[in-house]
C-alpha positions in Angstrom: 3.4 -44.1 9.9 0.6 -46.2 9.2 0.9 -49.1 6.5 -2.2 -50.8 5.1 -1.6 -54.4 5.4 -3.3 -55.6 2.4 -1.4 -58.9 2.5 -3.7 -59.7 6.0 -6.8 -58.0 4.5 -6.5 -60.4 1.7 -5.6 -63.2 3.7 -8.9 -62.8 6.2 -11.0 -62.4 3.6 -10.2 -64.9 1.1 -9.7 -67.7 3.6 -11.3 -66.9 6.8 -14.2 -65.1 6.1 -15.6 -66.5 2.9 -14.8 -64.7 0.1 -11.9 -67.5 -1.6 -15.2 -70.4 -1.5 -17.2 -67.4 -3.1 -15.2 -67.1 -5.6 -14.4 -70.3 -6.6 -18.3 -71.1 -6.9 -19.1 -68.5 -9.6 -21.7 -66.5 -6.7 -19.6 -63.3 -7.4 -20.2 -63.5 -10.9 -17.3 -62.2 -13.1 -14.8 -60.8 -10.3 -11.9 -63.0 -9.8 -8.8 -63.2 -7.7 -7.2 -61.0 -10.0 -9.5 -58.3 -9.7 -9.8 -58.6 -5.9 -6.3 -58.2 -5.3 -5.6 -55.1 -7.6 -8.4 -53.7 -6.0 -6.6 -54.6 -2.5 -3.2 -53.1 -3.5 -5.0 -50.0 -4.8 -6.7 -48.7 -2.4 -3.9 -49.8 0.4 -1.3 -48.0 -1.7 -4.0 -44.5 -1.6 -5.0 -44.8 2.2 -1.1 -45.3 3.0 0.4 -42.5 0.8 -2.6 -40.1 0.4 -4.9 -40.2 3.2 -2.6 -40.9 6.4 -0.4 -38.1 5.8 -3.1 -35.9 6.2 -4.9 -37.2 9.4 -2.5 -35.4 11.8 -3.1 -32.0 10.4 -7.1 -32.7 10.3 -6.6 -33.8 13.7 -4.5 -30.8 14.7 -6.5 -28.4 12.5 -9.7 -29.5 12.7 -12.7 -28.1 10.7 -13.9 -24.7 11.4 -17.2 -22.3 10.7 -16.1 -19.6 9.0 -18.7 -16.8 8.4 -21.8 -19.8 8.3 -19.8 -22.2 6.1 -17.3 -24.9 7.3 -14.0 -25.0 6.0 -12.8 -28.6 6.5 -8.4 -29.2 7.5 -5.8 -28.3 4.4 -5.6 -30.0 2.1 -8.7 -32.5 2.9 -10.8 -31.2 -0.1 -8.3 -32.4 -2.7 -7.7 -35.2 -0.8 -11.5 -36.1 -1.1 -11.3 -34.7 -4.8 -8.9 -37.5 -5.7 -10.7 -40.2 -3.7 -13.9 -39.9 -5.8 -11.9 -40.1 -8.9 -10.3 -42.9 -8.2 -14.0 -44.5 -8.2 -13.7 -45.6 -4.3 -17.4 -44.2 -3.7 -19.4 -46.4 -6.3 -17.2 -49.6 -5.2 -20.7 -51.5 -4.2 -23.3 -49.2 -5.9 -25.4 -50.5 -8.7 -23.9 -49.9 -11.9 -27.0 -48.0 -13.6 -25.8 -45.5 -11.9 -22.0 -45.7 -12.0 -21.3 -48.0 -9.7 -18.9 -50.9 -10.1 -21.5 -53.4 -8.2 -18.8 -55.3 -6.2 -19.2 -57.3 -3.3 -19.2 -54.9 0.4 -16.7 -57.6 1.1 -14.4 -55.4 -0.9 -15.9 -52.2 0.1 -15.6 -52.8 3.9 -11.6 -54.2 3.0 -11.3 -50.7 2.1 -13.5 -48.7 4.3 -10.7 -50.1 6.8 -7.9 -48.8 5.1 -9.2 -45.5 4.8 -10.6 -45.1 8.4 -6.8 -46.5 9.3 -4.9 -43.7 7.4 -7.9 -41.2 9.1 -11.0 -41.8 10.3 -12.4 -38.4 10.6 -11.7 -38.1 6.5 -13.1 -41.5 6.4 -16.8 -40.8 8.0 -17.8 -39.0 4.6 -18.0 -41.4 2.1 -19.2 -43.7 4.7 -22.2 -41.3 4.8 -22.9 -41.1 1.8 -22.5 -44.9 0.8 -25.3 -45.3 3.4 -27.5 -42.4 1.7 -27.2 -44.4 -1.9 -27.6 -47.5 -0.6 -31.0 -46.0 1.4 -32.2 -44.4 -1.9 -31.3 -47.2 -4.1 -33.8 -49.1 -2.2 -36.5 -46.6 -1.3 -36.0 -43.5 -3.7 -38.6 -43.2 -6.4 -37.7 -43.4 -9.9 -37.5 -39.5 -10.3 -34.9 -38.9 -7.1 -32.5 -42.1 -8.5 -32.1 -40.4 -11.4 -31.5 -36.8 -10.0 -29.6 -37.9 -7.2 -28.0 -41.5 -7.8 -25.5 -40.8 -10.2 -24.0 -37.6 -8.5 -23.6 -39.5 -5.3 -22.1 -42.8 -6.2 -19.5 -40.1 -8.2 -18.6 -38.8 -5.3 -19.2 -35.8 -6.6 -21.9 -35.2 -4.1 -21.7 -36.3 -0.7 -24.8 -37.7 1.7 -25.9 -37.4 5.4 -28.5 -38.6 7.6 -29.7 -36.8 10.1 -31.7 -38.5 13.1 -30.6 -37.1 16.5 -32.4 -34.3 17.8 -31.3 -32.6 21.3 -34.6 -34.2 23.6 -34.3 -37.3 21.2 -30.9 -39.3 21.0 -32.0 -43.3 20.6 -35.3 -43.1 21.4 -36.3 -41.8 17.7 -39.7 -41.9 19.3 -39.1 -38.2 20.2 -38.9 -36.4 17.6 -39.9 -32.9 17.2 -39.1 -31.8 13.5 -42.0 -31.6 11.3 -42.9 -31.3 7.9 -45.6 -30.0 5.9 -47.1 -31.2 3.1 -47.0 -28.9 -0.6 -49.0 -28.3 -3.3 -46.0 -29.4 -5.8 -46.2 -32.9 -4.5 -43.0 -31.3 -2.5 -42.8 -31.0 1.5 -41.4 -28.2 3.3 -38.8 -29.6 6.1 -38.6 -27.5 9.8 -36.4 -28.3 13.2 -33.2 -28.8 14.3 -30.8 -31.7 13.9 -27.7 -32.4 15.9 -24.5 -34.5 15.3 -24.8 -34.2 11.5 -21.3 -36.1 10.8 -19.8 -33.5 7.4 -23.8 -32.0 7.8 -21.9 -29.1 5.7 -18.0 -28.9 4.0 -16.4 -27.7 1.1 -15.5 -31.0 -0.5 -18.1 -31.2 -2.4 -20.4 -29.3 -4.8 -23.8 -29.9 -3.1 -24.8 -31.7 0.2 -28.2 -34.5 0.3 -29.4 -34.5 3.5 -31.6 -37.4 4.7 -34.0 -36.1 7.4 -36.4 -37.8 9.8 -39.6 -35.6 10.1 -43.2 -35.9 11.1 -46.2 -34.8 8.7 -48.4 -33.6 11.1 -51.2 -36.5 11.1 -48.8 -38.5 11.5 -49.3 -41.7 14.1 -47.3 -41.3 17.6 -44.2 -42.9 18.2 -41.9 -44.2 15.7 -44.7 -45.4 13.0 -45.3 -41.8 12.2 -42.0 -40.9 11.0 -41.2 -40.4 7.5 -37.7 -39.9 5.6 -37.1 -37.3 3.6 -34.2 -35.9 0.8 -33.4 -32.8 1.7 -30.7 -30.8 -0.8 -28.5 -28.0 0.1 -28.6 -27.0 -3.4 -31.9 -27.6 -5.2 -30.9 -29.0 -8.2 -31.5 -26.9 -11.5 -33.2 -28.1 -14.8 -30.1 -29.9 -15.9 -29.6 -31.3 -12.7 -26.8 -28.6 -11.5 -26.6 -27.0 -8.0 -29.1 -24.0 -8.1 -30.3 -22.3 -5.5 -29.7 -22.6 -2.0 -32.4 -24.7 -0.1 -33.6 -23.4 3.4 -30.9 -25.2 5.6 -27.9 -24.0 7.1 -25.0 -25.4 10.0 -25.9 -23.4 13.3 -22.8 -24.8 15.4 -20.2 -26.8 15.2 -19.5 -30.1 18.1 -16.3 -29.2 19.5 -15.8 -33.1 20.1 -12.8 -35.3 22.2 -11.9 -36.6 18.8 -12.5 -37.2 15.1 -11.3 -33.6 15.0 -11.7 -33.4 11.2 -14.9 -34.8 10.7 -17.4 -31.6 11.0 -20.3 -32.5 13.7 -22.8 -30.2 12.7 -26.0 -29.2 14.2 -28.2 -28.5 11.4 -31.1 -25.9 11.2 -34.0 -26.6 8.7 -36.4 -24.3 7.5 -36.1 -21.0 9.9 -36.2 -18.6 6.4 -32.7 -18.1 6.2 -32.6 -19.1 2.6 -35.1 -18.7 0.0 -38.7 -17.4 -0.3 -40.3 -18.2 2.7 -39.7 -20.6 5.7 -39.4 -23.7 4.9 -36.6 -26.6 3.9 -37.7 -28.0 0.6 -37.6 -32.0 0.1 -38.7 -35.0 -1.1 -40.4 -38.1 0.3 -37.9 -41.4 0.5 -40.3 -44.2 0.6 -43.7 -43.8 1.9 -45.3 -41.5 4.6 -44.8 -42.7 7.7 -42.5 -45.2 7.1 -39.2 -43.4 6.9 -37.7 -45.4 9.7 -37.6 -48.9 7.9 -36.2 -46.7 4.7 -33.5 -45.2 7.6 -32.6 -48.5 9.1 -31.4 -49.7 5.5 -29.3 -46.8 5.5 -28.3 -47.7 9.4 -27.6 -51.2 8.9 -24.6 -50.2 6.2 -23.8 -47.3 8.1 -23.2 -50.2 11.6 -21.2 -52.6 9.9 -19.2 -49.7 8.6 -18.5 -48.5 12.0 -17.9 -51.9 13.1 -15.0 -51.7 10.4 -13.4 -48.3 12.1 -13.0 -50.1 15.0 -11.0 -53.1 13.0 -8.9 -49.7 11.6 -8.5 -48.4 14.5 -7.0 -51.4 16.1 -5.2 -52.0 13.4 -3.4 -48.5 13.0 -2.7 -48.0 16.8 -1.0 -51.9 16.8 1.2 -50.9 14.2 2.4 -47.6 16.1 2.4 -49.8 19.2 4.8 -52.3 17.4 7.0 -49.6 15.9 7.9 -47.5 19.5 8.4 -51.0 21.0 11.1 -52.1 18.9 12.7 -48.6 18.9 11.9 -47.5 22.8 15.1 -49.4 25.0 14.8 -49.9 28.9 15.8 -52.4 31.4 17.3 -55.3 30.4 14.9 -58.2 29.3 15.1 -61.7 30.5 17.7 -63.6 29.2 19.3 -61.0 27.4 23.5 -61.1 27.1 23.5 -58.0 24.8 25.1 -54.5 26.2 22.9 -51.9 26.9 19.0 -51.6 27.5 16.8 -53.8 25.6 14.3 -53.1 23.6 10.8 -53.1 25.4 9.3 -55.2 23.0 11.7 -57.8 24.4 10.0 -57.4 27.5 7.4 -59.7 28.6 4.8 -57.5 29.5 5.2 -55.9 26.5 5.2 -58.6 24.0 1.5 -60.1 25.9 0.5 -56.5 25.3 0.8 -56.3 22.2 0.2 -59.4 21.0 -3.1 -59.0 22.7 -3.9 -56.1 20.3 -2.8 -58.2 17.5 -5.1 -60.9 18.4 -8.2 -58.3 19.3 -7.2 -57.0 15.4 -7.4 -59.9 13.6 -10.7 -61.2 15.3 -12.4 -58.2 15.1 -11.3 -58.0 11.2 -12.5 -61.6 10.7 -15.8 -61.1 12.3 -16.9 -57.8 10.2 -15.5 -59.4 7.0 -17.8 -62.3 7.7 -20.6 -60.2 8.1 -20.1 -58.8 5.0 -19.5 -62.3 3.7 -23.0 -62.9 4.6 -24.7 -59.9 2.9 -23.3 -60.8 -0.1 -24.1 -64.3 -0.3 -27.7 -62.9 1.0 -28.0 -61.0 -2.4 -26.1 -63.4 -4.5 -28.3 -66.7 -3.8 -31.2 -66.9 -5.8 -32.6 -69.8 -3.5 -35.0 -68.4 -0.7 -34.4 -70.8 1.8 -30.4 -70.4 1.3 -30.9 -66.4 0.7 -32.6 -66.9 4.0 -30.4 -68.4 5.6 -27.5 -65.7 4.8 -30.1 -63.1 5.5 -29.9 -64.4 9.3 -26.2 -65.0 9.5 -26.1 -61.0 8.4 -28.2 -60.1 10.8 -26.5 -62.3 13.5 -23.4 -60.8 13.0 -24.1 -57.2 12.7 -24.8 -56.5 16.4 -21.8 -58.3 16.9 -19.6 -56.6 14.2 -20.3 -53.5 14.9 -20.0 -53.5 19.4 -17.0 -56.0 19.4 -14.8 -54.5 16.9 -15.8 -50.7 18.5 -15.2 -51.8 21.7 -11.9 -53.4 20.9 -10.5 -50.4 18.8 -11.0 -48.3 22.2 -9.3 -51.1 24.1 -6.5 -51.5 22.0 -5.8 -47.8 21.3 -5.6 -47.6 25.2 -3.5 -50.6 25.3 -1.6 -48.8 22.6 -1.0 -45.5 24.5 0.6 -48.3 27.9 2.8 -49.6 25.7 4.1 -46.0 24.5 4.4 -45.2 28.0 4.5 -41.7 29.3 4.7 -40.9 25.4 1.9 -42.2 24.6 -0.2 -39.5 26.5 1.8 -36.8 24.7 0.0 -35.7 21.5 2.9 -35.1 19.4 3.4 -39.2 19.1 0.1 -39.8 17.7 -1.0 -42.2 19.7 -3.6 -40.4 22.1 -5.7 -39.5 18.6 -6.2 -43.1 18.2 -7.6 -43.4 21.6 -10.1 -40.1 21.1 -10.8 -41.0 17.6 -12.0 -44.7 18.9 -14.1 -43.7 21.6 -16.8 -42.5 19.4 -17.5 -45.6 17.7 -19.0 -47.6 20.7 -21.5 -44.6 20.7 -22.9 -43.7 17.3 -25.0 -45.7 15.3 -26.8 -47.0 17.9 -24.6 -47.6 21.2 -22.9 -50.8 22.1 -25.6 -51.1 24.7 -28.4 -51.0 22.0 -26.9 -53.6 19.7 -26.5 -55.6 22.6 -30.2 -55.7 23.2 -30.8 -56.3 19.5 -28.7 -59.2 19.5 -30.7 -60.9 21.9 -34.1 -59.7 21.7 -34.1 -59.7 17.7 -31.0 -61.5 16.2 -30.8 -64.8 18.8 -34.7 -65.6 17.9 -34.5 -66.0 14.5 -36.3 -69.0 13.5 -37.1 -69.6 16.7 -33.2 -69.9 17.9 -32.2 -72.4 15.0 -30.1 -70.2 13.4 -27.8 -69.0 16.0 -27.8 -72.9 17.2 -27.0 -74.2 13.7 -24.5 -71.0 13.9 -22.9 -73.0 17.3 -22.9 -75.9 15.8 -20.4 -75.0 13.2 -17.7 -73.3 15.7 -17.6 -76.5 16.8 -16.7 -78.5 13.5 -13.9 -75.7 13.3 -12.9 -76.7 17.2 -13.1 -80.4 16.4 -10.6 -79.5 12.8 -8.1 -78.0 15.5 -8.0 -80.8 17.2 -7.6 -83.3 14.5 -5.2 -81.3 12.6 -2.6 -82.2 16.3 -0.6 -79.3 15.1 1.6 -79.0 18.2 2.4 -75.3 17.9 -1.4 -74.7 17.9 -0.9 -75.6 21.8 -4.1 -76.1 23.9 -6.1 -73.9 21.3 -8.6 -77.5 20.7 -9.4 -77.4 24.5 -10.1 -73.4 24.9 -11.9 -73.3 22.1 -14.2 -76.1 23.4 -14.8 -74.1 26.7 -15.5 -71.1 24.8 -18.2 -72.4 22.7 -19.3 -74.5 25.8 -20.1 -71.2 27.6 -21.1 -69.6 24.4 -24.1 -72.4 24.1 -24.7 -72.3 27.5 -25.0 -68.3 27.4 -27.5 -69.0 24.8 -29.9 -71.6 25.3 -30.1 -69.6 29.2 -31.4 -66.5 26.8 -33.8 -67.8 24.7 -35.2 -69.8 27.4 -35.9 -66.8 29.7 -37.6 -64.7 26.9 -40.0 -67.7 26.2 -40.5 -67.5 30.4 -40.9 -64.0 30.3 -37.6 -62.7 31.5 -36.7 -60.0 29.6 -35.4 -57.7 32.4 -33.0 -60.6 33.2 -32.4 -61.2 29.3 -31.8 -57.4 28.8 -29.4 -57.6 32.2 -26.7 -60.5 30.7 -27.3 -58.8 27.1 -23.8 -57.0 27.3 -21.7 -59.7 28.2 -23.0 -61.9 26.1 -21.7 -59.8 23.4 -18.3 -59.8 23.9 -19.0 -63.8 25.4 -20.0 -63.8 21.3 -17.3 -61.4 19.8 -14.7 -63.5 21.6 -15.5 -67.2 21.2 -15.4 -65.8 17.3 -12.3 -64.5 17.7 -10.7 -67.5 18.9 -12.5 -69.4 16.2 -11.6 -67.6 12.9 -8.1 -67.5 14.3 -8.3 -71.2 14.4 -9.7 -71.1 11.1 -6.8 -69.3 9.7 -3.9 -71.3 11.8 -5.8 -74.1 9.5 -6.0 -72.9 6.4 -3.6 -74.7 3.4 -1.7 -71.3 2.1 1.7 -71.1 1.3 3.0 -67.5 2.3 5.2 -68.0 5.0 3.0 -67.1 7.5 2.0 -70.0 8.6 4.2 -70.0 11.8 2.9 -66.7 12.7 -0.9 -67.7 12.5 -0.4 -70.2 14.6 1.3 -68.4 17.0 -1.3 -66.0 17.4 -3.8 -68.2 17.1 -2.8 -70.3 20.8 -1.9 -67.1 21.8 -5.2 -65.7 21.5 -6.9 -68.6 23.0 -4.7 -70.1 26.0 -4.4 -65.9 27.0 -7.6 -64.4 25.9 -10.8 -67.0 25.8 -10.6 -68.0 29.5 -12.8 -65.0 30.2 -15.5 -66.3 28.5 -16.3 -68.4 31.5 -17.1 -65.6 33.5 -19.0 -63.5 31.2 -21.5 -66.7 30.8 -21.9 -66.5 34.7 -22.6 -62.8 34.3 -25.2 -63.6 32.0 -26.6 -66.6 33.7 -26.6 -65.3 37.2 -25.8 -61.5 37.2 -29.4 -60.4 37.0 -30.2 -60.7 40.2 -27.4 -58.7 41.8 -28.2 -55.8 39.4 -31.7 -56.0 40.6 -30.7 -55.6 44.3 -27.9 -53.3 43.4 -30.4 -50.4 42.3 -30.7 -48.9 45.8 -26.7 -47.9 45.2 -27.7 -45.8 42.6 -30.2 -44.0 45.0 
């Protein structure tokens, strides 16, 4: 059974990821240490007792479409019920409206937790922290005060609904329309798919966020406008009344995240109401809904980066368990009777502390992202609020494909160590497997961050930032080295070779964009990524191994920490020559694909 481990959480974010400096500088205003922890210990103590208990049976269960509504797992909607109250939805949201106006360091500490005990429960709120956030920003002053306070509650939940069946990424495509009303209202029509909980019984009423054109609307994607779509117009008093003109067709009968209701959605076909016609509410301004969307997008990616960190984090725990129950073979060494436990062996051990390591980097490098957001609201400074601005942006491409891509890796690794167990359902480790493999996909793929990173994130001002970014992986190597802490091993010298390659990787990227290259750019975009994701890893490990903090797990830091770098960071080498010099062999390679 899955445990949160605070103690880590707190540990990553206090003295690898920025939070303890924070602090200590007054930038978080009022919150203190104090705070943080009870905070910590809260919601670990709800995700291990409340919400894990009840991801087998959502998993096993699943959520159903019952007569055209969708009845969501037992026991799920109280579950939900008692998350709201405890205030977990308005963690980061302003406090006009509720909200407790906390750092999204904390937020993201416990959007782990909870997408550790379940992520399919886990996907709501993260929806709907997204749809505040999105409003907050680009709601007029009449929807904040209708919808704000109902959603940061929890008492509502939120959605956003992009995909459409001829238009996945390319938003470009999109077919659903709206028309303009005399009330100052527009009327919403088309069909939506892979609405994550687009319809539940958790809730009292539903705010959908939906893409549409008007129809004078510019081609492409600069004549798309957002809109707030209720399933329950709101009454004079600001209650549920009636039912808007929007229902869930169908139901995704998905590999995993069984739970979580994947809705395609149907606006405006005359089901409901009147006449035809979903009724909503401009977010923003006409024809500019995707910018309004993308703030939305932005939380919802580093959010998904973060159910990769859970997912790593749960299946490693599982992993660990089995292994020190599971005997076979005798291990090296051993004198005991009997088998030994396969934790014992070596195989076993690498495996799993390869997951470890995977964990903890991918937790250090989505904590630090949300490091950076905050400090990016908290500095009043432009040049230094610019400056965290970038180092958020940086690291969200890289949050969000590394720690995805690594939650499928290690759930996998997870299921080898289990053995022919592992791909047996009633162990639990095959759901972490087809609850991870979603993440690399949604929220724009792995692929698509990849290109963002270096066609967006590695140019900004003009490459200084990633560069300056470089520059300070290496002060970290150099305090490895001069630290000559004997059980950090060869970690100085790896680390070196990592951040060589990652520089080279680089400086070969921005130079072919300014020549042109983009196909070959777009080609070595992929490995760079992980090239990135991993030469962080090693680092923030480093960082930790380093840091002054008398827990008695010092020892183990370290451990992990040369682990991860004489095992893991010798790949970086050959990603760099994937990105240097594998874009002429994909080139020729096209004829394979006929």
């Amino acid at each position: 059974m899955y445990t949160a481990p605070v103690d880590d959480i707190a540990f990553t974010l206090k003295h690898v990821a920025g939070l303890g400096e924070a602090l200590q500088s007054g930038a978080l205003g009022d919150l203190d240490e104090d705070l943080v922890d009870a905070i910590l210990h809260e919601a670990g103590r709800f995700a291990t007792e409340e919400v894990a208990p009840l991801a087998e049976i959502g998993d096993r269960q699943g959520s159903r479409l019952v007569d055209g509504e969708v009845r969501t797992p037992d026991g799920w909607a109280g579950l939900y019920h008692r998350w709201a109250e405890g205030g977990w939805n308005g963690l980061t949201a302003p406090e006009e409206f509720g909200g407790q106006g906390l750092p999204h360091m904390l937020n993201v500490a416990a959007l782990e937790m909870w997408n550790s005990g379940s992520m399919a429960f886990a996907l709501c709120p993260t929806l709907t922290m997204g749809a505040v956030e999105a409003i907050t920003a680009h709601g007029s002053e009449q929807l904040k005060a209708i919808y704000l306070e109902n959603l940061v509650s929890g008492k509502w939940t939120g959605t956003m609904n992009l995909t459409e069946p001829q238009a996945g990424s390319d938003l470009a495509a999109l077919k659903s329309r709206a028309e303009r009303a005399d009330d100052g209202t527009y009327r919403i029509f088309g069909q939506k798919i892979y609405i994550t909980w687009g319809e539940h019984d958790a809730a009292e009423n539903i705010i959908h966020l939906v893409l549409a054109r008007l129809p004078d609307a510019p081609a492409g994607t600069r004549g798309i406008s957002l809109f707030l779509v209720p399933k329950f117009l709101p009454d004079a008093v600001g209650n549920p009344g009636e039912r808007n003109d929007l229902f869930c067709h169908a139901l995704e009968h998905k590999l995993g995240i069984h739970g979580s209701p994947t809705c395609t959605m149907i606006f405006g076909d005359g089901r409901y109401g009147e006449e035809k016609g979903a009724i909503g509410w401009l977010v923003g301004e006409e024809n500019k809904g995707l910018a309004c969307m993308f703030t939305m997008m932005n939380n919802a990616r580093l959010a998904v980066g973060m159910q990769g960190v859970a997912i790593c984090e749960a299946a490693t725990q599982k992993a660990i368990q089995y292994a020190k129950e599971r005997t076979q073979g005798k291990a090296p060494g051993t004198t005991a009777t009997g088998m030994s436990p396969i934790i014992e062996h070596p195989d076993i051990a690498r495996t799993l502390l390869t997951m470890k390591a995977l964990t903890q980097g991918s937790r250090a490098i989505s904590f630090a992202c949300a490091h950076a957001i905050d400090m990016s609201h908290a500095e009043s400074d432009a040049g230094t609020q610019k400056f965290w601005q970038e180092r958020a942006a940086l690291l969200t491409p890289i949050a969000k494909s590394f720690s995805t891509d690594a939650g499928v890796d290690v759930a996998s690794l997870g299921i080898q160590v289990h053995g022919g167990m592992g791909f047996i359902e009633e162990t639990g480790a095959a759901r972490y497997l087809r609850d991870a493999r979603i993440a690399p996909i949604y929220e724009g793929t792995n692929g698509i961050q990849a290109i963002d990173l270096v066609m967006r994130k590695l140019p900004l001002s003009e490459g200084h930032h990633v560069r300056g970014f470089i520059e300070e992986l290496k002060a970290i190597a150099e305090d490895v080295r001069a630290s000559n802490k004997p059980e950090l091993g060869e970690t100085a010298r790896y680390l070196d070779q990592s951040i060589a390659d990652l520089e080279v990787a680089t400086d070969w990227l921005l130079d072919a964009q300014t020549n042109g290259l983009v196909a070959a750019a777009l080609a070595g975009a992929t490995p760079y990524q992980r090239l990135f994701g991993l030469s962080l890893t090693g680092v923030y490990l480093a960082k930790g191994a380093l840091a002054d903090v008398d827990d008695g797990q010092g020892a183990k830091r370290a451990s992990l920490c040369r682990f991860a770098a004489e095992n893991l960071l010798a790949e970086t080498a050959a990603l760099k020559d994937r990105v240097v010099s594998g874009a002429a062999s994909l080139e020729a390679a096209r004829v394979v694909l006929g």
